[in-house]
N, CA, C and O of each residue as an XYZ file, in Angstrom:
664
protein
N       9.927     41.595    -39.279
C      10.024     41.017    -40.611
C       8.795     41.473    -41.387
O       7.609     41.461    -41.055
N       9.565     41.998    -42.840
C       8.009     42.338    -43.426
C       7.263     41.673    -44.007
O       7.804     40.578    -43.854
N       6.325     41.475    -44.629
C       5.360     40.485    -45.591
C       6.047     40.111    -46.386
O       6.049     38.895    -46.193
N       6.856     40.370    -47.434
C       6.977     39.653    -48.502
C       8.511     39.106    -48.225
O       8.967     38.354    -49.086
N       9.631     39.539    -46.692
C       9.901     38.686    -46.316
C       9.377     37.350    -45.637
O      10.051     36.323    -45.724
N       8.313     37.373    -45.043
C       7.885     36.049    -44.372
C       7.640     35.297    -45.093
O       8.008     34.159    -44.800
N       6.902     35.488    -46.408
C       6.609     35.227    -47.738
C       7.520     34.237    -47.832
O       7.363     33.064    -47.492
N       8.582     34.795    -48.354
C       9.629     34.353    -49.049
C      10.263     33.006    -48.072
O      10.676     32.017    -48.676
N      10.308     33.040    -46.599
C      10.928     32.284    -45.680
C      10.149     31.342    -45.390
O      10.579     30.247    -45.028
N       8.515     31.696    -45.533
C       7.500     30.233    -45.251
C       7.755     29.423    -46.900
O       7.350     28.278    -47.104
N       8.329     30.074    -47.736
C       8.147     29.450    -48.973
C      10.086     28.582    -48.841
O      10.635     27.650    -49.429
N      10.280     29.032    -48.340
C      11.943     28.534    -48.448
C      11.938     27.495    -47.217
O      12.754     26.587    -47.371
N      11.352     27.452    -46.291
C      10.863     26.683    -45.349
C      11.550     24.992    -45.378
O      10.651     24.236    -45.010
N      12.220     24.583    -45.544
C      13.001     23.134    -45.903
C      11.947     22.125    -44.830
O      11.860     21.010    -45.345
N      11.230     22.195    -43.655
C      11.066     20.808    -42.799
C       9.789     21.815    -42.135
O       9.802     23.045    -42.187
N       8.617     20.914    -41.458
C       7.756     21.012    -40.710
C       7.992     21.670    -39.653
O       7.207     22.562    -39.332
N       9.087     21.397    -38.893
C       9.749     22.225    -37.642
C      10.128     23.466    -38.156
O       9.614     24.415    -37.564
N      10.996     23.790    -39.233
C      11.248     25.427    -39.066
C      10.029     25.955    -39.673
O       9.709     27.080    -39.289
N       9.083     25.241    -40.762
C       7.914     26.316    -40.545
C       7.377     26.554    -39.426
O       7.177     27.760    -39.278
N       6.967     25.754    -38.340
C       6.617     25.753    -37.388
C       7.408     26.902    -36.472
O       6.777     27.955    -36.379
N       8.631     26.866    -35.814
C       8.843     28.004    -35.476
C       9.164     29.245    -35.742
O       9.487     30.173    -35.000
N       9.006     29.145    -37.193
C       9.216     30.594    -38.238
C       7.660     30.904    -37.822
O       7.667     31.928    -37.138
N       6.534     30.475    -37.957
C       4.892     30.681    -37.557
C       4.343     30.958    -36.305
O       3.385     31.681    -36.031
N       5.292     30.089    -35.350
C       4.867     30.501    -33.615
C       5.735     31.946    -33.688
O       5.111     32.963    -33.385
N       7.225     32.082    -34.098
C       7.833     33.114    -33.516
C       6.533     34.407    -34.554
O       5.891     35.141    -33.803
N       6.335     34.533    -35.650
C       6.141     35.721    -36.322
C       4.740     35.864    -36.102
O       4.320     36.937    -35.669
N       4.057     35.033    -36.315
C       2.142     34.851    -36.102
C       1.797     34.539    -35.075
O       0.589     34.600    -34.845
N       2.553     34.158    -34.216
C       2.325     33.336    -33.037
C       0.900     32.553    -33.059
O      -0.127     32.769    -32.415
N       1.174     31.679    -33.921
C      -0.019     30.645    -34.013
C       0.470     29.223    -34.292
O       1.608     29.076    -34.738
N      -0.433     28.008    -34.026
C       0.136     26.345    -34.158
C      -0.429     26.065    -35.125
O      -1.531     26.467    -35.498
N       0.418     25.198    -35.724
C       0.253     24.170    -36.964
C       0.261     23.230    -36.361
O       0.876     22.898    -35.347
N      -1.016     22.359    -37.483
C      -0.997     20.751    -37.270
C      -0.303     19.594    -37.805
O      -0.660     18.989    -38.816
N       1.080     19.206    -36.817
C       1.967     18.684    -38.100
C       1.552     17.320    -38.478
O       2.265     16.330    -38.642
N       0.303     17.440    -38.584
C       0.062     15.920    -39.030
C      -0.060     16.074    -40.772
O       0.155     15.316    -41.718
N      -0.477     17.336    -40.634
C      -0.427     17.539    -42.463
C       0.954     17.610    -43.347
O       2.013     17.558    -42.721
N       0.981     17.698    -44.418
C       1.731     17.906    -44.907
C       2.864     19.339    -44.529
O       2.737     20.197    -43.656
N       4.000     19.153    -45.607
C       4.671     20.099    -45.318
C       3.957     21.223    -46.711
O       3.877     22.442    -46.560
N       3.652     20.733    -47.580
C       3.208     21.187    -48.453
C       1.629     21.851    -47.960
O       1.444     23.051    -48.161
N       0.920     21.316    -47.546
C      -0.526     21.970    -47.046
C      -0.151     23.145    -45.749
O      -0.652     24.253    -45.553
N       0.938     22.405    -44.975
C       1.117     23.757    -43.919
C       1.631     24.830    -45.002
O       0.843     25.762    -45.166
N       2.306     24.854    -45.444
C       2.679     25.723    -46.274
C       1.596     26.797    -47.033
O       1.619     28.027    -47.006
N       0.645     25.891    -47.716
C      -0.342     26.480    -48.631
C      -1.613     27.247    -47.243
O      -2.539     27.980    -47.590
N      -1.431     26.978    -46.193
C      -2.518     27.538    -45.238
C      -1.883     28.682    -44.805
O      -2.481     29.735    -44.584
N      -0.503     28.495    -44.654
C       0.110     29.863    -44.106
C       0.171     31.134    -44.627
O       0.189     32.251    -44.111
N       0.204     30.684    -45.889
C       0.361     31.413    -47.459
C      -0.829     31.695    -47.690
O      -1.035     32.908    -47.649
N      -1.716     31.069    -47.920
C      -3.547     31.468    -48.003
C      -3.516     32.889    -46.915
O      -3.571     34.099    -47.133
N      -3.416     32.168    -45.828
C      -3.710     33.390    -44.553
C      -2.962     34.540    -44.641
O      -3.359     35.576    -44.108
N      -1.619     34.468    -45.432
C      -0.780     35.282    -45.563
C      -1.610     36.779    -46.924
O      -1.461     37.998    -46.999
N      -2.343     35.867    -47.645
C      -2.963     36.573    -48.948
C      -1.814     36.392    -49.837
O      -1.345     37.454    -50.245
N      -1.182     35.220    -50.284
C      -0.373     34.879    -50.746
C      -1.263     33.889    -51.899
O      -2.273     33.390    -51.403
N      -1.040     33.583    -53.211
C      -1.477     32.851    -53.948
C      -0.142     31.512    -53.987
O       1.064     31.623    -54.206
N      -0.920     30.389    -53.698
C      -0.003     29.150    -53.867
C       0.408     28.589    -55.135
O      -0.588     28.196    -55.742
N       1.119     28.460    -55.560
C       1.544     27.693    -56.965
C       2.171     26.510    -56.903
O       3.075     26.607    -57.733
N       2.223     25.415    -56.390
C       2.952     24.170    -55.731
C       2.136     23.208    -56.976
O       1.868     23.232    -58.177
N       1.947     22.267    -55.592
C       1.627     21.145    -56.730
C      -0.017     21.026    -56.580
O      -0.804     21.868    -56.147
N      -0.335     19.337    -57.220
C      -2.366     19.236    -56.607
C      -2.466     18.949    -55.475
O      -3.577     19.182    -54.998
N      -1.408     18.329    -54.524
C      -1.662     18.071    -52.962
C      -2.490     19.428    -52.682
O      -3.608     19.306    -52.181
N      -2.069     20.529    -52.938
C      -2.876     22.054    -52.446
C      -3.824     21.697    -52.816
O      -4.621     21.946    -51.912
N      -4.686     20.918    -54.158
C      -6.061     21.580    -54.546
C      -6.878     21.004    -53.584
O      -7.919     21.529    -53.188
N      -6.157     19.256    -52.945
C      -6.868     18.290    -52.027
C      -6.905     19.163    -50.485
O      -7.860     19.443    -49.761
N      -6.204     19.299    -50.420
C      -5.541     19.965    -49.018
C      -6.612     21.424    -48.274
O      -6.984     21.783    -47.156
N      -6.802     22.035    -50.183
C      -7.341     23.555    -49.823
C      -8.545     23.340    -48.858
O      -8.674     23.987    -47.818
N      -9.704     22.066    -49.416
C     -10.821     21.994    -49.162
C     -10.636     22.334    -47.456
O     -11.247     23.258    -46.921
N      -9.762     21.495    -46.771
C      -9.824     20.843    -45.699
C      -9.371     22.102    -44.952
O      -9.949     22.504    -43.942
N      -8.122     22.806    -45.595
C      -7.733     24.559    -44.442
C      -8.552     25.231    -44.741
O      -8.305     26.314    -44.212
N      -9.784     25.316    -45.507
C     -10.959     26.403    -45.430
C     -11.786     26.145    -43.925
O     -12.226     27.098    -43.283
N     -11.896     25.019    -43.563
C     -12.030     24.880    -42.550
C     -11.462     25.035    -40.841
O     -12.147     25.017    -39.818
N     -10.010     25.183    -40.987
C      -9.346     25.457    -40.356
C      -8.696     27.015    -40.272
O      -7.921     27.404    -39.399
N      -9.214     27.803    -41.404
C      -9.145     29.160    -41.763
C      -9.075     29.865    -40.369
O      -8.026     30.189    -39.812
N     -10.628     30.102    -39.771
C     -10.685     31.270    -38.505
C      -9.553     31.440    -37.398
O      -9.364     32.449    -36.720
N      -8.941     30.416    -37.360
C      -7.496     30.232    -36.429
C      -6.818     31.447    -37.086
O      -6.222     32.097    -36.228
N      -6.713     31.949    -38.265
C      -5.940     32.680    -38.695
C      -6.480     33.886    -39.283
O      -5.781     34.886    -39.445
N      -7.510     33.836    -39.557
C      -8.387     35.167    -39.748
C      -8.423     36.627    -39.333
O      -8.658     37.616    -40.027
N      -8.042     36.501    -37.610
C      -8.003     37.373    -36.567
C      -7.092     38.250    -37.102
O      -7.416     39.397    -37.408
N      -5.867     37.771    -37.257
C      -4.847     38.173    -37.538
C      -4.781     39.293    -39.539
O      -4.029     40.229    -39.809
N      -5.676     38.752    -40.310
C      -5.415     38.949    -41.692
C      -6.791     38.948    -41.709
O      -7.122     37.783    -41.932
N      -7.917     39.749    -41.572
C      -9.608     39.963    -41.610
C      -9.536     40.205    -43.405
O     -10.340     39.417    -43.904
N      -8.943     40.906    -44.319
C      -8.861     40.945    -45.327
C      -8.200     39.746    -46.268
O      -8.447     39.273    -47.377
N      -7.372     39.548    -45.375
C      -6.783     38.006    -46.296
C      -7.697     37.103    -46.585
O      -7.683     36.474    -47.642
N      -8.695     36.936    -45.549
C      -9.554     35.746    -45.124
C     -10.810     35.917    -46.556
O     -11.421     35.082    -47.223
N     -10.771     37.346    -46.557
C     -11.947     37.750    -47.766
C     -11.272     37.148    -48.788
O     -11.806     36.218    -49.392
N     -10.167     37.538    -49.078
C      -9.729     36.758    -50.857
C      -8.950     35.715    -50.655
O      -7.931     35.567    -51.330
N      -9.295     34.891    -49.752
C      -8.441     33.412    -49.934
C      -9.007     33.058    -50.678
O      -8.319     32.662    -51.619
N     -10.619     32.903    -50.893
C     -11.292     32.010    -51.604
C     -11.271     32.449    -53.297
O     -11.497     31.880    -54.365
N     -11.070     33.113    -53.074
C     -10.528     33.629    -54.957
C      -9.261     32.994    -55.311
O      -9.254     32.399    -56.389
N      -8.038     33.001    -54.526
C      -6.507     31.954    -55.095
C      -6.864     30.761    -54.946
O      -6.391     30.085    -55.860
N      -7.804     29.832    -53.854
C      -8.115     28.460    -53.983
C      -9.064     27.826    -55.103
O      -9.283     26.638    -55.337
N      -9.540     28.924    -55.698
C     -10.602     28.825    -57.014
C      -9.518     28.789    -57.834
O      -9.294     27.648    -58.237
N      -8.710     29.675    -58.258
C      -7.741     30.045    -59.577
C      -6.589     28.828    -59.746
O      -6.039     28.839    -60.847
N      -6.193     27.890    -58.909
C      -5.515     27.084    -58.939
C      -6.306     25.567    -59.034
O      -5.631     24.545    -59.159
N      -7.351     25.533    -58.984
C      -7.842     24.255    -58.859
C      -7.811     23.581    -60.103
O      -7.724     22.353    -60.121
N      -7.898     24.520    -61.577
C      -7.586     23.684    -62.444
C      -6.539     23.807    -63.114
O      -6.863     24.215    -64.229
N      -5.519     23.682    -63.040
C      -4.202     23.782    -63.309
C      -3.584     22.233    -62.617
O      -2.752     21.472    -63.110
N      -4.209     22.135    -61.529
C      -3.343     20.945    -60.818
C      -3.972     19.497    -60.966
O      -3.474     18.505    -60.434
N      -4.895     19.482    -61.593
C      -5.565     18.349    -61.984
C      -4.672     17.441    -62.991
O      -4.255     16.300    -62.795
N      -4.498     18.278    -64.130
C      -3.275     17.924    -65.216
C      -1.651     17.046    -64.603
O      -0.925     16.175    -65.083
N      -1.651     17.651    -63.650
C      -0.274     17.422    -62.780
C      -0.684     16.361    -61.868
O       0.017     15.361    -61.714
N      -1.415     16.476    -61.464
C      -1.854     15.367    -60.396
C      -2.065     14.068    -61.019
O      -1.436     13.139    -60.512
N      -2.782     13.819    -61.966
C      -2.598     12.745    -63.047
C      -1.660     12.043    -63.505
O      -1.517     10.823    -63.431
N      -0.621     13.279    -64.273
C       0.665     12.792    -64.343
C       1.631     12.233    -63.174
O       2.527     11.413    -63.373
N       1.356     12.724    -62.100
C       2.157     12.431    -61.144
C       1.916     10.876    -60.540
O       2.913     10.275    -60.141
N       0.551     10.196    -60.466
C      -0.071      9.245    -60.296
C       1.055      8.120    -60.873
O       1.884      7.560    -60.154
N       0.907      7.921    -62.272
C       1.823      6.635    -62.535
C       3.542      7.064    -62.043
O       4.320      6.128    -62.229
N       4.006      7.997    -61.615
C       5.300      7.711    -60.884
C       4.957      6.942    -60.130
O       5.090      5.787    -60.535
N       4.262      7.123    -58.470
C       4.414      6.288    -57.406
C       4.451      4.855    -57.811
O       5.388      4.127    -57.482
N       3.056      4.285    -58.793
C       2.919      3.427    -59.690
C       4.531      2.465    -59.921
O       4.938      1.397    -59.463
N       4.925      3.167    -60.566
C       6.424      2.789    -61.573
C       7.534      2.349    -60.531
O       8.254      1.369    -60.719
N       7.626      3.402    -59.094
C       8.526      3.220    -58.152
C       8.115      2.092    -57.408
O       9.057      1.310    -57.281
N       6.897      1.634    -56.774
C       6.780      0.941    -56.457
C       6.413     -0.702    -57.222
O       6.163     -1.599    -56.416
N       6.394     -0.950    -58.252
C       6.585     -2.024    -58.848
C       7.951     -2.178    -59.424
O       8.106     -3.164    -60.144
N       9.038     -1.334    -59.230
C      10.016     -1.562    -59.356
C      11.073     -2.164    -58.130
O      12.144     -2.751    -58.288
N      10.355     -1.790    -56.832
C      10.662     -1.942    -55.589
C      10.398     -3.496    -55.342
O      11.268     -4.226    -54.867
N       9.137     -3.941    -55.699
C       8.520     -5.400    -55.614
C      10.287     -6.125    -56.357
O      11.088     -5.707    -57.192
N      10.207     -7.325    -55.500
C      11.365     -8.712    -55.972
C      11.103     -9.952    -56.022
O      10.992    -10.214    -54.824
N      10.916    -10.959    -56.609
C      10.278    -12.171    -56.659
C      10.842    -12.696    -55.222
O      11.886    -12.278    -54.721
N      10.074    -13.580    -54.696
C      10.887    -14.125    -53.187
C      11.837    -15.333    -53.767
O      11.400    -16.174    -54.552
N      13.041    -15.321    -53.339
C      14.064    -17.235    -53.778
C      13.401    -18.051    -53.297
O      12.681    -18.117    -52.301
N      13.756    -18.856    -54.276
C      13.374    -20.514    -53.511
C      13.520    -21.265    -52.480
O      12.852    -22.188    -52.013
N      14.542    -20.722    -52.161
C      15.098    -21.411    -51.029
C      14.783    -20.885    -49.980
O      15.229    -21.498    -49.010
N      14.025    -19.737    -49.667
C      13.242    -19.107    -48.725
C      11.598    -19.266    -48.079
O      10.822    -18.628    -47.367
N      11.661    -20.732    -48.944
C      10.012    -20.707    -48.866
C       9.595    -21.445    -47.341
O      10.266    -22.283    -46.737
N       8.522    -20.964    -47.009
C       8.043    -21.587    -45.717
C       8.208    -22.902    -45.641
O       8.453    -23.502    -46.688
N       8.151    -23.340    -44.894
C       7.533    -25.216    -44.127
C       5.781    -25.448    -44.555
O       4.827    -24.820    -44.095
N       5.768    -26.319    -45.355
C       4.346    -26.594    -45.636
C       3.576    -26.463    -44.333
O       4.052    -26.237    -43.220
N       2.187    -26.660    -44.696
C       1.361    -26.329    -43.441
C       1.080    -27.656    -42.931
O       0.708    -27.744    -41.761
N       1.228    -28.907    -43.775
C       1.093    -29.965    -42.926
C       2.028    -30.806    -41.916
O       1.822    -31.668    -41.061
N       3.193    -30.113    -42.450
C       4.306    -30.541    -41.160
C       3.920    -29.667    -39.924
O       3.684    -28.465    -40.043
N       3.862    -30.401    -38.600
C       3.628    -29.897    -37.567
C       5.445    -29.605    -36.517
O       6.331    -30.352    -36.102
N       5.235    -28.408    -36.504
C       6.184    -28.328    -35.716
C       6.595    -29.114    -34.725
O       5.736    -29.956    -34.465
N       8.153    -29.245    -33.639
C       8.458    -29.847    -32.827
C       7.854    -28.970    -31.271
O       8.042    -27.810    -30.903
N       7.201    -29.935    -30.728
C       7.261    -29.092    -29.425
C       8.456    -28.483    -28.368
O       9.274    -29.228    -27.828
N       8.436    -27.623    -28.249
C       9.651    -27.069    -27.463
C       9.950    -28.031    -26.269
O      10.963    -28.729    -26.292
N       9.114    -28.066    -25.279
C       9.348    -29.125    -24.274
C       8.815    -30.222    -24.474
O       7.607    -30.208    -24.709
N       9.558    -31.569    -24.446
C       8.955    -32.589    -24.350
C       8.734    -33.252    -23.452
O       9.631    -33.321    -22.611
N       7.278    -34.150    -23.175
C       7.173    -34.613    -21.606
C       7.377    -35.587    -21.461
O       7.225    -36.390    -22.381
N       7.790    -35.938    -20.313
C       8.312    -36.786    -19.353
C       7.993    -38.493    -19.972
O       6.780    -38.487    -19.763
N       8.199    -39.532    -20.418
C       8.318    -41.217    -20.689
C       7.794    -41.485    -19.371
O       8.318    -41.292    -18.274
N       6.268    -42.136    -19.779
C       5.697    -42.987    -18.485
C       5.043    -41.913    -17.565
O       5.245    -40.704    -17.675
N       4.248    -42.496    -16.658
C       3.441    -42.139    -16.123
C       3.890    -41.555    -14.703
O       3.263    -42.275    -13.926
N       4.383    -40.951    -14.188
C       5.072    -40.270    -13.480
C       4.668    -39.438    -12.860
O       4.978    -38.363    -13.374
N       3.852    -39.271    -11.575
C       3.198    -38.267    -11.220
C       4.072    -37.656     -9.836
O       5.184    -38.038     -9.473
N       3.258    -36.647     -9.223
C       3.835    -35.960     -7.892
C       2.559    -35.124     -7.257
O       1.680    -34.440     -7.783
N       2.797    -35.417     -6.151
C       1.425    -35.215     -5.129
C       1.787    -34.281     -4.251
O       2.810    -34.544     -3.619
N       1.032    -32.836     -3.920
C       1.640    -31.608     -3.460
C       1.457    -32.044     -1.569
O       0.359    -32.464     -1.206
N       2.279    -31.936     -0.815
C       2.098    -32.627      0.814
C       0.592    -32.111      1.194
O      -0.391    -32.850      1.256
N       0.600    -30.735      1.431
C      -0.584    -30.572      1.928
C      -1.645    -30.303      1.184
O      -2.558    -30.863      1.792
N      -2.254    -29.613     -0.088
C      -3.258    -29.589     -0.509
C      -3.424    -31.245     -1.263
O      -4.596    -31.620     -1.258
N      -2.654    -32.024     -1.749
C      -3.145    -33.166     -2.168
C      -3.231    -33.333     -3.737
O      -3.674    -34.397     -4.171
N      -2.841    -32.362     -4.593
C      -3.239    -32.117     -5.663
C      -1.958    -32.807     -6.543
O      -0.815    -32.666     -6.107
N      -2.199    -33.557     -7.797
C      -1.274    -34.445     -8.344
C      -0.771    -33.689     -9.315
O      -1.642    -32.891     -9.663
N       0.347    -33.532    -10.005
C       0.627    -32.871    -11.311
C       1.506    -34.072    -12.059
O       1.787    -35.185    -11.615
N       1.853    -33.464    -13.364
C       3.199    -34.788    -14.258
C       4.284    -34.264    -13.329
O       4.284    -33.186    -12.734
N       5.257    -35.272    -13.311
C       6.525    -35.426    -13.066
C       7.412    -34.111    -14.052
O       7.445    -34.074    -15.282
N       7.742    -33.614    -13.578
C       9.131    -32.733    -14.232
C      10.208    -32.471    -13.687
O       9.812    -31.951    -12.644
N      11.635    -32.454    -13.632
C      12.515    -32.490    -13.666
C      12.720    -30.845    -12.336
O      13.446    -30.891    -11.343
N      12.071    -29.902    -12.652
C      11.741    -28.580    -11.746
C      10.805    -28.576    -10.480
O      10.902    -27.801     -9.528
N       9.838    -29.632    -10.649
C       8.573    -30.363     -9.822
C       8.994    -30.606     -8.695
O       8.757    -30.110     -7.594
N      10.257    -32.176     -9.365
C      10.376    -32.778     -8.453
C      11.572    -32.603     -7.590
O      12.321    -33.436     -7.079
N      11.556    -31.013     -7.551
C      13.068    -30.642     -6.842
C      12.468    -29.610     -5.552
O      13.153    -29.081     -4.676
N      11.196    -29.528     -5.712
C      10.692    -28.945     -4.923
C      10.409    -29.874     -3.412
O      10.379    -31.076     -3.152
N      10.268    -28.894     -2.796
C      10.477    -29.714     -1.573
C       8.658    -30.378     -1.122
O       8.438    -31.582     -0.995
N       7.740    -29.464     -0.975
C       6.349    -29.805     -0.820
C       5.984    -30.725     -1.924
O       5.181    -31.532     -1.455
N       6.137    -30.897     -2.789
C       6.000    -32.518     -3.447
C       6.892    -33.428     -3.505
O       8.122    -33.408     -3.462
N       5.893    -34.464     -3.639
C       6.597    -35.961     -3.193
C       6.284    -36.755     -4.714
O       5.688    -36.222     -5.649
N       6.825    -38.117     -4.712
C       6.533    -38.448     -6.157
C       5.235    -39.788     -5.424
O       5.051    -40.105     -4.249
N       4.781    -40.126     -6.272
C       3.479    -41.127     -5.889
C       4.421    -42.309     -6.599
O       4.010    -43.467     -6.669
């Protein structure tokens, strides 16, 4: 596959997994899929000597694959020289966009928020719940045969055979 096919296929790339094995099969190198699909993208493309045009996630993103660069260097010794010229040329372009993009999440998520019903509201905090088991009326004990040791009366206790009731 030539360059400006791979180009074209890391950029058409739909999910983390087929970049991923579009990158092991052709570069034979690993991505970290903890990043984005958008930052794997813009590192592959950097290394590629590809200029990114996406969104500002790249401008946040770039800082962090300059660091992760030499993994891919080996491969593209000239790419590695002018990455840092396309991560300069895009940085202010995406500021504008990144801004704007801010009050969407904003808008979606206060639209998501729902008042809670009324009729859903907790149990005040001063009502005390019912205890699940309730114990035994009266004083009711049981004495284990050989160690001697007394416990309450229960219904499971006193079916045992090594205690006796007092």
């Amino acid at each position: 596959m030539d360059l400006a096919d791979l180009i074209a296929a890391v950029k058409a790339a739909a999910t983390k997994d087929a970049l991923e094995t579009l990158v092991k099969d052709e570069l034979s190198l690993d991505l970290d899929k903890r990043k984005t699909l958008k930052a794997l993208r813009a590192e592959v493309l950097k290394g590629l000597g590809e200029t990114v045009e996406e969104s500002g996630d790249d401008d946040a993103d770039g800082s962090e694959t300059g660091t992760g660069s030499p993994g891919e260097s080996p491969e593209n010794g000239t790419a590695a020289a002018q990455a840092p010229e396309p991560a300069a040329a895009p940085a202010p372009t995406p500021d504008p966009e990144s801004t704007a993009a801010a009050p969407q999440p904003v808008a979606a998520t206060t639209s998501i928020v729902t008042p809670t019903p009324a009729s859903v509201t907790p149990p005040a905090l001063d009502e005390a719940p019912e205890p699940a088991i309730k114990p035994a009326v009266g004083n009711r004990l049981l004495r284990h045969k050989v160690t001697g040791r007394t416990v309450l009366w229960t219904p499971a206790l006193s079916k045992l055979a090594d205690l006796e009731e007092v």
